[in-house]
N, C-alpha and C positions, 0 to 999 in steps of 0.2 A: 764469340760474340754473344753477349746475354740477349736477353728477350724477354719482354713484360706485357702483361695483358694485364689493362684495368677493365673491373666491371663499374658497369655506373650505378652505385645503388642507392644512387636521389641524392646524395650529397653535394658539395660542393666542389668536391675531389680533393679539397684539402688533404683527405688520408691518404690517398691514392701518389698525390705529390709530395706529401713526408714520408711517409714510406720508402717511395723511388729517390728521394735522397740523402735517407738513410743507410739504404742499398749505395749506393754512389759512392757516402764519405765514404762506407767501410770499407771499402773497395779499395778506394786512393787513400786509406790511413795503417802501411806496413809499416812507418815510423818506431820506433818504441817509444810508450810515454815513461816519463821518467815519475814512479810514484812516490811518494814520503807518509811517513807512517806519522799519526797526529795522534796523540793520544790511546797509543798502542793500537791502531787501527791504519790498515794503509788500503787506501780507496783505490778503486780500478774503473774508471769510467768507459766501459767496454765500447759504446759507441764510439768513443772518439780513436778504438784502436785495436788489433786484434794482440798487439806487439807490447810487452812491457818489461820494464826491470825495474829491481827495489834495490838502496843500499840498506842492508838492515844494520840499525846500530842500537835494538833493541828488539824482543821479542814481538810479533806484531799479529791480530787477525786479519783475514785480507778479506776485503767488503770489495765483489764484483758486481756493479749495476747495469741495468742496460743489455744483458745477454737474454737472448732468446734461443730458443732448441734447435740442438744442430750448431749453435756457434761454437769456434772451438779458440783458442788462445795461448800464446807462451810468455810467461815470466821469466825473467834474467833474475835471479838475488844475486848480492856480494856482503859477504860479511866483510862488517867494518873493522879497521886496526882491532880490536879487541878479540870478533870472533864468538862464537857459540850460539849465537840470534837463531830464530826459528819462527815459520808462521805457525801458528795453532791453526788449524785447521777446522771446520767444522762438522757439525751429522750430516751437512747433503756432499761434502769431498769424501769420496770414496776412489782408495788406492788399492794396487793387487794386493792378496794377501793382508790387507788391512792396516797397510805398514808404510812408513816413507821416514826420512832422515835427511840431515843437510848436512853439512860438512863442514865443521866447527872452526876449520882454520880460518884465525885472521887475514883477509882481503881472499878469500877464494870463494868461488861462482858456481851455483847450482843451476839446471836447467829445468822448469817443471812445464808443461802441456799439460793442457786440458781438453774435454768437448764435453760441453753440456745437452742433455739430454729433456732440459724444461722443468726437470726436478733435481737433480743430481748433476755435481760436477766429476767426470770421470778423469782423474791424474794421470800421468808417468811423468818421469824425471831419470835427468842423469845429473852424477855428482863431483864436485872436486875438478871443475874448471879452474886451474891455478895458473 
């Protein structure tokens, strides 16, 4: 059972009750959101989930908003009939060894985790869910 202590610090506690239920959805949001890539960018609106999967049927950056340190996350990718798609990555995704790969076959499934740390998102991934 969780447990929350609000302090009163003159407000109106408005912060104190978005906060408490922003704690709550993420709580009740294990769903996966299903994201789509728009203009080579595929959005991750972390509040609304800690769970996600991408069909990639193009190369995409992945834009995570919404996390704060300490949240941590997993993507589903599948590449599309074609095959070869990949997120670019950026300077705060940092993997072991500085390295990560997806697995080219058409319609097959990579699995990447994250936790971010408030600066940095830290990876691993497994590959070739077919």
């Amino acid at each position: 059972m969780a447990t929350f202590s609000i302090i009163n610090n003159g407000d109106t506690g408005l912060v104190a009750r978005t906060a408490i239920n922003a704690i709550i959805n993420h709580i009740n949001t294990p769903a996966f959101q299903t994201l789509t890539d728009s203009g080579g960018t595929a959005s991750w609106s972390y509040p609304l989930g800690y769970n996600a999967k991408l069909t990639l049927t193009q190369s995409v950056a992945l834009d995570i908003t919404g996390a704060t340190n300490g949240d941590y996350g997993t993507i589903i990718t599948t590449q599309d009939a074609t095959g070869g798609w990949v997120i670019n990555f950026g300077a705060n995704d940092k993997f072991a060894s500085a390295t990560h790969s997806f697995t080219a076959t058409g319609t097959a499934s990579d699995i990447f985790t994250w936790v971010y740390d408030g600066t940095d998102y830290y990876w691993n991934y497994n590959k070739d869910f077919s």
